[in-house]
C-alpha positions as CSV (number, residue, x, y, z in Angstrom):
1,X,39.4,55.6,100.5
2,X,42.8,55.6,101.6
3,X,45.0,58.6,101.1
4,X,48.1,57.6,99.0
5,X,51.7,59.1,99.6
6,X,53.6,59.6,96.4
7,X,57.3,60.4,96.6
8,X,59.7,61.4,93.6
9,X,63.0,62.0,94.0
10,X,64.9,64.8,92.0
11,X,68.6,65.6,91.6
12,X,70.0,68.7,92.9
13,X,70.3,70.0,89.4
14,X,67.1,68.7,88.2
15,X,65.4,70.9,91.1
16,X,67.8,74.1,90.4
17,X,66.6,74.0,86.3
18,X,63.1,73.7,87.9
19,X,63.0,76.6,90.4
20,X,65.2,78.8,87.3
21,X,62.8,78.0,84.9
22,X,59.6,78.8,87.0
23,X,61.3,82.0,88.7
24,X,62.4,83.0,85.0
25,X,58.4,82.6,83.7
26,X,56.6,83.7,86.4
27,X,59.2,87.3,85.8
28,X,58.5,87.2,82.1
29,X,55.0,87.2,82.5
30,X,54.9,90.4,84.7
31,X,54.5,93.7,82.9
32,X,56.4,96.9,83.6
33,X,53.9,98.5,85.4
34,X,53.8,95.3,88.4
35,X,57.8,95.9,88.1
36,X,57.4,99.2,89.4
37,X,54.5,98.4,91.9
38,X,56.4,95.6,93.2
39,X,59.8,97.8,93.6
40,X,57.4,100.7,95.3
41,X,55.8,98.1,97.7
42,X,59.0,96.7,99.0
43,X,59.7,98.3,102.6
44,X,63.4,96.8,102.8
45,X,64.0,98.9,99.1
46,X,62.7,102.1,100.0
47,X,62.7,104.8,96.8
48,X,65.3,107.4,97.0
49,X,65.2,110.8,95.6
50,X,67.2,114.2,95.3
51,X,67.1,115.3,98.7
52,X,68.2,111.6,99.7
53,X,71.2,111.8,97.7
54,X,72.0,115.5,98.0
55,X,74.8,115.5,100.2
56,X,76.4,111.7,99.0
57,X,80.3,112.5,97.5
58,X,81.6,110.2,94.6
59,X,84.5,108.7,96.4
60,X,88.0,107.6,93.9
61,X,88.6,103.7,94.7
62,X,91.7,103.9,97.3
63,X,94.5,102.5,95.6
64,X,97.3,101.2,97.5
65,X,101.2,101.5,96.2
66,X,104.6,101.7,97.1
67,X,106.7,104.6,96.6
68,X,110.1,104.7,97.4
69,X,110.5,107.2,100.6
70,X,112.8,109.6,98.9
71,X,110.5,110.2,96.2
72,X,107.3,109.9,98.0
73,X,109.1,113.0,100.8
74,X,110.3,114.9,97.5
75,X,106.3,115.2,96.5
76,X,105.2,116.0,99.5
77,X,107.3,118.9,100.0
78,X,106.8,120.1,96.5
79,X,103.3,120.2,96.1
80,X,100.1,120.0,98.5
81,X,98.5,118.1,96.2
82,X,101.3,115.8,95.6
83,X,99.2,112.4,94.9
84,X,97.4,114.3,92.1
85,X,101.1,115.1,90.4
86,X,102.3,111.4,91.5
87,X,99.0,110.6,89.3
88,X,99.8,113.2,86.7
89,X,103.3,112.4,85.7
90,X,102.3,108.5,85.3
91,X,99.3,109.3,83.2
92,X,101.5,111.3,81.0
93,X,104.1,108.2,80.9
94,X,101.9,105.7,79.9
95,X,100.0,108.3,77.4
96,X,103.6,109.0,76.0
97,X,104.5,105.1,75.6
98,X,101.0,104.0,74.4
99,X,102.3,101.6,71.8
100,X,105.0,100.3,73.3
């Protein structure tokens, strides 16, 4: 008997809703417990713990503005900390015109 070829075409959206809708069961059917074995087994995800993160800092997102020189030299020479007094005085601005 001679082996038959069968072709069927499908649209680029028709394959996306396929591979979605198989990825999406094939994870709903897992329980918690193959989550977490999966997760443990994956060499490119190793677990972290205490002594991993021990010495990481929270870092403050650099924010980048401009400050007219005068003021900005003003600051500087008036306190160490200046950027923390720049950040001061605006919070309290805003905080003071909070309904307007």
């Amino acid at each position: 008997m001679k082996e038959q070829n069968i072709y069927v075409e499908y649209s680029r959206s028709e394959i996306d809703a396929k591979s979605d809708e198989k990825e999406w069961s094939r994870f709903d059917a897992l329980t918690d417990a193959e989550i977490d074995a999966a997760a443990a087994s994956d060499e490119n995800d190793p677990k972290t713990d205490a002594v991993f993160w021990k010495d990481a800092t929270v870092a403050m997102p650099e924010n980048i503005i401009t400050i007219d020189q005068d003021l900005l030299a003003w600051f500087k020479a008036h306190a160490p900390d200046y950027e923390t007094q720049i950040n001061r005085i605006l919070r309290a601005y805003v905080e003071g015109n909070a309904d307007t």
